[in-house]
N, C-alpha and C positions, 0 to 999 in steps of 0.2 A: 372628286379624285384626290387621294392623298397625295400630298408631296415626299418624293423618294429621300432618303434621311441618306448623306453621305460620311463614308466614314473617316476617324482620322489618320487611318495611315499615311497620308501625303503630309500631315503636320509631324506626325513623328519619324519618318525616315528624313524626310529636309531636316529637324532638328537633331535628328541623332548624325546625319552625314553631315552636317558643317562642325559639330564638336569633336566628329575623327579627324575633320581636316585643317584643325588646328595646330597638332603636333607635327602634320605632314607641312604647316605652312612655317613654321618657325625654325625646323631644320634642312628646307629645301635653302631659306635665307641665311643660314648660319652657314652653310655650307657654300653658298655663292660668294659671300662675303670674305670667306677662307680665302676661297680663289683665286675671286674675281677682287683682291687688293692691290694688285697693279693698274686693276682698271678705273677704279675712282668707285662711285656710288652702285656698286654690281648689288650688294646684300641689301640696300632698300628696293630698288626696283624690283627688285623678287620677290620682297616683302611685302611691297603695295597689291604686284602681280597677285600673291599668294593670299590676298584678302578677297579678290573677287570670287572663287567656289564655298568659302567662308560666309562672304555676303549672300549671294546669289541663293544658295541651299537655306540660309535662314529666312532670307525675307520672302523668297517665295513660298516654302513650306505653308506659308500663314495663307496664302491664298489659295490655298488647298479646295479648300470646301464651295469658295463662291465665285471663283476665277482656274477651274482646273486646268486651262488651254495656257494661260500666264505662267501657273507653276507648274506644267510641260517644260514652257519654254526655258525658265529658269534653272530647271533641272539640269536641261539639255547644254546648259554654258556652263553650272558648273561641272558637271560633267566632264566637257572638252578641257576645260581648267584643269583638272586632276589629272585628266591627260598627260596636258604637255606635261605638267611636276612628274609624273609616274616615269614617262618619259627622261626627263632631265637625268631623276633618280637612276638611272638604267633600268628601272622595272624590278627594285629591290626593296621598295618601301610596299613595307606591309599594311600601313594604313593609308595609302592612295589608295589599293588592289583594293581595301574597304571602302573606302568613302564613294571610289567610282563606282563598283556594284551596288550603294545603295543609293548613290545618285540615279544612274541607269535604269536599275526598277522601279523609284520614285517616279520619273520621267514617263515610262512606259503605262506605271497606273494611269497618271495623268490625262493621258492621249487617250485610253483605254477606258476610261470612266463612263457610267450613262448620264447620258443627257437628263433634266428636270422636264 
């Protein structure tokens, strides 16, 4: 019985959705930082925050092929990550609106994929 050959689309929507959510992650913090400057450290905690769908979308992508249930799960966080930013944003940033849709179909291949 052959072994079923799986494809890369999960390695390249995690890497193409964590390099959208880069620009969303450096003006979500510059803009908190605006802010949030009566309140002390606002613009790094959003920064740190804003590196987890950054992480998450890259390092899982990689486990695409030999852990699809992993990089589900990873998906699925950064996902909710882009969320809350898209959120914060008021649902004006056009490249959350991206990164979460291709987080979310990443995710969805993920879960959806056949079994070996």
């Amino acid at each position: 019985m052959e072994k079923q050959q799986r494809s890369n689309t999960l390695l390249i929507l995690g890497i193409i959705g964590a390099i959208i959510s880069l620009p969303n992650l450096l003006c979500a913090s510059a803009c908190a930082a605006v802010v949030g400057t009566a309140n002390g450290n606002l613009g790094a905690g959003i920064f740190i925050m804003g590196l987890i769908p950054v992480a998450a979308g890259f390092i899982s992508a990689f486990y695409g092929k030999s852990k699809p249930k992993y990089c589900g799960i990873g998906m699925l966080i950064a996902a909710v990550t882009t969320f809350i930013f898209l959120v914060m944003t008021g649902f004006t940033g056009i490249l959350s609106w991206a990164a979460l849709i291709i987080f979310v179909i990443a995710a969805i291949l993920a879960f959806t994929q056949e079994k070996e």
